[in-house]
C-alpha beads as a LAMMPS data file, in Angstrom:
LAMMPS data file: protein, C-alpha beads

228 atoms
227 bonds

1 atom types
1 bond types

-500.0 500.0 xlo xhi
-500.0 500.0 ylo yhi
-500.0 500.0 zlo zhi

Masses

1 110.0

Atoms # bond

1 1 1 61.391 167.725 -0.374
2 1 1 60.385 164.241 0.316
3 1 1 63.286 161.893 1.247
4 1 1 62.867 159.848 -2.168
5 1 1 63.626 162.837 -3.924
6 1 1 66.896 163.839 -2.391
7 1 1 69.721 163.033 -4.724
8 1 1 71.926 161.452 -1.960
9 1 1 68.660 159.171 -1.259
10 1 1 70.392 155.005 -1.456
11 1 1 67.434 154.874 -3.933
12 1 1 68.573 157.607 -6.123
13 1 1 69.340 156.288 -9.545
14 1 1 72.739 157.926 -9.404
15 1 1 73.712 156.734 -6.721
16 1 1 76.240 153.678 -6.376
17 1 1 74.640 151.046 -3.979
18 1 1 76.761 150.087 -0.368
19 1 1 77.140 146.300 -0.839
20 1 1 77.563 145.969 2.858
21 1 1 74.023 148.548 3.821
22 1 1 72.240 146.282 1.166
23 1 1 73.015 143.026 3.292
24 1 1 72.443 145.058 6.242
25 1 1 76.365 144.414 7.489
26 1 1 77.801 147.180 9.577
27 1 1 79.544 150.065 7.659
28 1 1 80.978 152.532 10.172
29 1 1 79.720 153.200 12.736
30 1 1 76.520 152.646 14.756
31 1 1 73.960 150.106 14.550
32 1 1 73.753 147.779 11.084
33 1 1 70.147 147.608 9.891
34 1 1 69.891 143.706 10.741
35 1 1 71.338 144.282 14.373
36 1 1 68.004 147.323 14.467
37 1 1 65.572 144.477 12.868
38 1 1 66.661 142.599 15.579
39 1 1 66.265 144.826 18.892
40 1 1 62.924 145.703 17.157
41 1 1 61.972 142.298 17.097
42 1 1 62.889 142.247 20.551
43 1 1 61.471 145.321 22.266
44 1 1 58.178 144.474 20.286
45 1 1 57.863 140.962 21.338
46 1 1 58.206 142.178 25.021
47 1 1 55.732 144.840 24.712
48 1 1 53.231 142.163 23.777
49 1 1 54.108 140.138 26.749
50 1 1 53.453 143.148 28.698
51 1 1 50.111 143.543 27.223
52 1 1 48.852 140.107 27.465
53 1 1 49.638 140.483 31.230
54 1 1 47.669 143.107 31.099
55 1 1 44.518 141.668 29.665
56 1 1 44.748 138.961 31.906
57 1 1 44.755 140.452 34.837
58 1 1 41.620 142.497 33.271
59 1 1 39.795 139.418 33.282
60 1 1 39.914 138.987 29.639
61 1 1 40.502 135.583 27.545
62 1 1 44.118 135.499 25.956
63 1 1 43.905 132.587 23.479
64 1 1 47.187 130.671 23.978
65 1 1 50.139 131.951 21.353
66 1 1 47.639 134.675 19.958
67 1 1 48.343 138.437 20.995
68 1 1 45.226 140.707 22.136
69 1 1 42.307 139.788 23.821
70 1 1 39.964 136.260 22.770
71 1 1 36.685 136.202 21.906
72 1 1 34.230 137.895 24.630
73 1 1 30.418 137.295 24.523
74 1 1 28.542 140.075 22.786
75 1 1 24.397 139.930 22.549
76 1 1 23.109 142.505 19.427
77 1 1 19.374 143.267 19.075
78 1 1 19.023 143.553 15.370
79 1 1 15.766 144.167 13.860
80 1 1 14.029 142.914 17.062
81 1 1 15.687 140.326 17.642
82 1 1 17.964 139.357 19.959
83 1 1 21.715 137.453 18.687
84 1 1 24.240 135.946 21.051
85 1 1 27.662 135.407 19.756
86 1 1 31.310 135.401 20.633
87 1 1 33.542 137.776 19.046
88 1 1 37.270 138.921 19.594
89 1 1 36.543 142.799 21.119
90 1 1 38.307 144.542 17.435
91 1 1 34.651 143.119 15.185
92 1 1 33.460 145.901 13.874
93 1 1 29.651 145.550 13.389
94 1 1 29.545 145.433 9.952
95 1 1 31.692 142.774 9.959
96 1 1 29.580 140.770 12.615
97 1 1 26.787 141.363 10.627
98 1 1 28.059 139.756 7.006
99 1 1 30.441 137.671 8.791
100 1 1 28.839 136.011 11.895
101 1 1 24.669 136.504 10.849
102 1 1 25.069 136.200 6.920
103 1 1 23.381 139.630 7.288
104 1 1 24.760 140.730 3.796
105 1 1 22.962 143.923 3.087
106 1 1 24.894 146.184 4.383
107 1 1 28.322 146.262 1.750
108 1 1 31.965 146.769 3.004
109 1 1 33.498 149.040 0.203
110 1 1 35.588 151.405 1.346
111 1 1 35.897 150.454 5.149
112 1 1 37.092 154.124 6.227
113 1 1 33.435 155.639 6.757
114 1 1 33.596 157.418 3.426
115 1 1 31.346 156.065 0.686
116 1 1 28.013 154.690 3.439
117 1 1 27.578 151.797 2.126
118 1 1 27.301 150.046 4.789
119 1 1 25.183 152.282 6.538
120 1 1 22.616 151.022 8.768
121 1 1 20.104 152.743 11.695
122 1 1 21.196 152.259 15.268
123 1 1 18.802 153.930 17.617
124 1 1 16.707 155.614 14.743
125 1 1 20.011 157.164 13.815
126 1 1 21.999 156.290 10.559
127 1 1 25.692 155.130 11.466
128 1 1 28.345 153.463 9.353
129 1 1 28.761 149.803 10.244
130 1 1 32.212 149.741 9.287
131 1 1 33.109 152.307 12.303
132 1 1 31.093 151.029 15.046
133 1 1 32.675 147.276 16.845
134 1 1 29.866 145.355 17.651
135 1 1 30.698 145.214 21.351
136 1 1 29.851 149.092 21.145
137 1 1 26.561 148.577 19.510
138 1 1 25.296 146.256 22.930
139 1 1 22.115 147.415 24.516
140 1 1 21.189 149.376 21.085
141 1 1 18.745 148.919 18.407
142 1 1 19.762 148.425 14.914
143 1 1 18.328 147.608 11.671
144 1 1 19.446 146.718 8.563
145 1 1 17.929 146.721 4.818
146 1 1 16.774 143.012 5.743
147 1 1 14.381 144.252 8.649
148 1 1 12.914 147.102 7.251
149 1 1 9.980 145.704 4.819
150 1 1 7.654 142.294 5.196
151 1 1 8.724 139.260 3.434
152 1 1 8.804 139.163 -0.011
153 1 1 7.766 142.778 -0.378
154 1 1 9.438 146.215 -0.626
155 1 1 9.699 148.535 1.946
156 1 1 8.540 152.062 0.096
157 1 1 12.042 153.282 -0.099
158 1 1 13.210 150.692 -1.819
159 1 1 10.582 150.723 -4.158
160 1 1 11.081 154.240 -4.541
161 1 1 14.517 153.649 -6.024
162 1 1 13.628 150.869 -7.883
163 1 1 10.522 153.131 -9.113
164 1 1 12.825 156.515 -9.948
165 1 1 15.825 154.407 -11.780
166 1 1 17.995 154.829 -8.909
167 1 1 20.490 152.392 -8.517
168 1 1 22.538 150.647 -11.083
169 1 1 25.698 148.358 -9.528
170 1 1 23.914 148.567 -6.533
171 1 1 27.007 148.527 -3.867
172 1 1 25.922 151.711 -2.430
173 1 1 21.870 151.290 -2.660
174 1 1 21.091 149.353 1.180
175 1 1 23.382 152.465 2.552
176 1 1 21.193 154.895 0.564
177 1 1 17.978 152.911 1.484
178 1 1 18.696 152.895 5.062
179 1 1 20.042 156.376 5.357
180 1 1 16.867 158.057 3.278
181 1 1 14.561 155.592 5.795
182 1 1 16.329 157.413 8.865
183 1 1 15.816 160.720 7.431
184 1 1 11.874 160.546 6.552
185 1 1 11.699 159.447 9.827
186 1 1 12.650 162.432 11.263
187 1 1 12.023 164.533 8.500
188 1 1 8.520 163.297 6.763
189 1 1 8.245 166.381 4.384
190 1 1 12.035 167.377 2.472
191 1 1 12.369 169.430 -0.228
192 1 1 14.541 168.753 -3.031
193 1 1 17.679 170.631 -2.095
194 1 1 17.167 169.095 1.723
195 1 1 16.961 165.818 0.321
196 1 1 20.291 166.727 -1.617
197 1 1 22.131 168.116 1.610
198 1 1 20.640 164.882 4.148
199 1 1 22.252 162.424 1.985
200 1 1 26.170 164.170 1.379
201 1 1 27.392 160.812 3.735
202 1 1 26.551 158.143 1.084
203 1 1 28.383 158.012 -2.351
204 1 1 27.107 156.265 -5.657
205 1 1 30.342 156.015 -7.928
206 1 1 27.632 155.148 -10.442
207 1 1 26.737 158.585 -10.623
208 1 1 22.703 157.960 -10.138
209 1 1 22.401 160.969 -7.798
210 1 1 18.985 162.537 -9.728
211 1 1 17.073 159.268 -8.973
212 1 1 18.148 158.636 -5.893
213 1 1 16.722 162.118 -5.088
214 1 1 13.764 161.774 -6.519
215 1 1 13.212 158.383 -5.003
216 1 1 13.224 160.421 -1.454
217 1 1 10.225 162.610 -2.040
218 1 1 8.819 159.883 -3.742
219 1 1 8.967 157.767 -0.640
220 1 1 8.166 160.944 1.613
221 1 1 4.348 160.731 0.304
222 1 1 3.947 156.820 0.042
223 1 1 2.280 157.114 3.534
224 1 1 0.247 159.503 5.219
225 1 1 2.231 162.183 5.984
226 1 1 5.011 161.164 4.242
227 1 1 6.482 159.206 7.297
228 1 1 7.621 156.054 5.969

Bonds

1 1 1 2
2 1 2 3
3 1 3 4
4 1 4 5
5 1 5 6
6 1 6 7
7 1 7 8
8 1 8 9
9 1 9 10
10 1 10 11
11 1 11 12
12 1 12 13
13 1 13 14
14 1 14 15
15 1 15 16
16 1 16 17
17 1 17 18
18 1 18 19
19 1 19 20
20 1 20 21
21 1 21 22
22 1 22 23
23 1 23 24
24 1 24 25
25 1 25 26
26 1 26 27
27 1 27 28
28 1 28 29
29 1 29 30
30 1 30 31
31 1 31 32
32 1 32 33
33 1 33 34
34 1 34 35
35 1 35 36
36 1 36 37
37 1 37 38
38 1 38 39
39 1 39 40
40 1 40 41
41 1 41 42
42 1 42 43
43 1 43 44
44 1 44 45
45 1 45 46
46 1 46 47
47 1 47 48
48 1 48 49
49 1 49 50
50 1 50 51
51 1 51 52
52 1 52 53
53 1 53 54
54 1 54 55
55 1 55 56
56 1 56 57
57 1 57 58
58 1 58 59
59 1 59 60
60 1 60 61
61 1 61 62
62 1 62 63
63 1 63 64
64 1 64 65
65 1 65 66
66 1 66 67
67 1 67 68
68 1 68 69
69 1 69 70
70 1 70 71
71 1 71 72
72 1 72 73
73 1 73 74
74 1 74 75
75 1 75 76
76 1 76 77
77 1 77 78
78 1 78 79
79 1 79 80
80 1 80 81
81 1 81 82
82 1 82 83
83 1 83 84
84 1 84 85
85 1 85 86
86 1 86 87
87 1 87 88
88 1 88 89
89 1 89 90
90 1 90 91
91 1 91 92
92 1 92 93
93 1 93 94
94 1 94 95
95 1 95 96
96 1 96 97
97 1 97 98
98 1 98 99
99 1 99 100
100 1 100 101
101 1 101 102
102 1 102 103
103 1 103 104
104 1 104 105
105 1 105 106
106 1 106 107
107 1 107 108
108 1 108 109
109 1 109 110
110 1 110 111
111 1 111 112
112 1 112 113
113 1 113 114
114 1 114 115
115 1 115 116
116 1 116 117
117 1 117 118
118 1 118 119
119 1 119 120
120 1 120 121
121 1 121 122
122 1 122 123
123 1 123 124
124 1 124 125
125 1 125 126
126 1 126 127
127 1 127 128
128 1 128 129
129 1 129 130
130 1 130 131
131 1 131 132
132 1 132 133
133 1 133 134
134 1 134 135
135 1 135 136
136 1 136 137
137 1 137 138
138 1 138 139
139 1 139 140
140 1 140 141
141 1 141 142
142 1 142 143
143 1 143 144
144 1 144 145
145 1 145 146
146 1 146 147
147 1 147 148
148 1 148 149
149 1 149 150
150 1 150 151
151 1 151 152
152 1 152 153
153 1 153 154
154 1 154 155
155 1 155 156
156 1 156 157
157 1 157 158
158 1 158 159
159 1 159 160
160 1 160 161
161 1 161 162
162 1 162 163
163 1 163 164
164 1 164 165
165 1 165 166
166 1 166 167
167 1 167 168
168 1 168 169
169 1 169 170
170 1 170 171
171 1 171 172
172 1 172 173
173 1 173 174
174 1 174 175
175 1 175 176
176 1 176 177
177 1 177 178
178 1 178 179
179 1 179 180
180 1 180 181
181 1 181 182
182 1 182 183
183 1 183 184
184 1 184 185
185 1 185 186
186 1 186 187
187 1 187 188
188 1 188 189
189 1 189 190
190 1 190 191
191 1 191 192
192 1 192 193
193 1 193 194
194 1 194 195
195 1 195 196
196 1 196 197
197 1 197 198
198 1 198 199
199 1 199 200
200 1 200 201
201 1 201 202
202 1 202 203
203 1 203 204
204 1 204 205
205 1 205 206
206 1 206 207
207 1 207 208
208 1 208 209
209 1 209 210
210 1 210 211
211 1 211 212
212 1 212 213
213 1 213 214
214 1 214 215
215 1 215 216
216 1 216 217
217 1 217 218
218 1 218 219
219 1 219 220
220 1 220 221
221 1 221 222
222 1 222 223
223 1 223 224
224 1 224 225
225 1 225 226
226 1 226 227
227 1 227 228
């Protein structure tokens, strides 16, 4: 039984509230819970201390009165090109990506590498943005939905969807696109239920899961032999 539901709980609706536990004053014996605020406050401010120590004698920037590590340099070849910036070590790429190179295609829904939206290809393989930190991603290749077709045109998976109905909000569709490019890369000539089993990373909550398949072997024989 979880805690809330025990009847001698202090949130229990039977229960009388302690005046003096509600201000946090001491009622008996031990600690009171403003004295354990407190010491928490304490022993976490030291442990920071500690850490910035740390960091510094690592060689990495502490900016003054923040806790954790400054900004570091970070160079990220994204499709073909190369982009310097400076960004605190915690950045996930998808975040560098919309948030440092207005490189919007890839969406941040869910953030917990669940739904693939914000998939995109690093090394030829798809990844989710949202669980890679763009200090990781140094010295790799990635594209996004922005580098995948000529200007002003669609790349064939793209049209694919836009050809078979598949996409209606379109929060999920750049994860799909990018994720069904990586796969007829490597696998030029699916069938329907491998199409089905390649994409079980991305979600559409719009429920648009027969286009979306049939956009893939769609797009599989846009080029000769289906590579796309």
């Amino acid at each position: 039984m979880a805690d809330r539901d025990k009847p001698n709980h202090p949130t229990d609706p039977g229960r009388e509230p302690d005046a003096k536990a509600e201000l946090g004053e001491k009622s008996g014996k031990g600690f009171s819970r403003r004295q354990f605020i407190k010491g928490s406050g304490l022993a976490v401010g030291a442990g920071v201390l500690a850490n910035e120590g740390l960091l510094k004698a690592a060689g990495i920037e502490v900016a003054p009165g923040v806790s954790g590590p400054g900004v570091v340099p970070v160079r990220l070849k994204i499709n073909g090109r190369e982009h310097s910036l400076r960004l605190q070590p915690r950045v996930t790429l998808l975040d560098a990506l919309r948030n440092h190179l207005d490189l919007t295609g890839a969406k941040k829904v869910c953030d917990r590498a669940t739904c693939g939206a914000c998939t995109v290809i690093l090394d030829g393989r798809p990844v989710y943005a949202c669980t890679v930190l763009a200090i990781e991603a140094q010295g790799h290749a990635i594209e996004t939905i922005e580098g995948i077709a000529p200007a002003h045109k669609l790349h064939p998976v793209s049209q694919s969807f836009v050809d078979n109905d598949a996409q209606q909000c379109g929060f999920c569709t750049s994860g799909f696109v990018m994720a069904v490019k990586s796969y007829l890369d490597h696998h030029p000539h699916p069938t329907y239920d491998e199409a089905k089993a390649a994409l079980n990373g991305n979600l559409c909550r719009c429920g648009t899961y027969m286009g979306i398949r049939r956009a893939v072997l769609e797009a599989a024989t846009k080029e000769k032999g289906g590579r796309v």
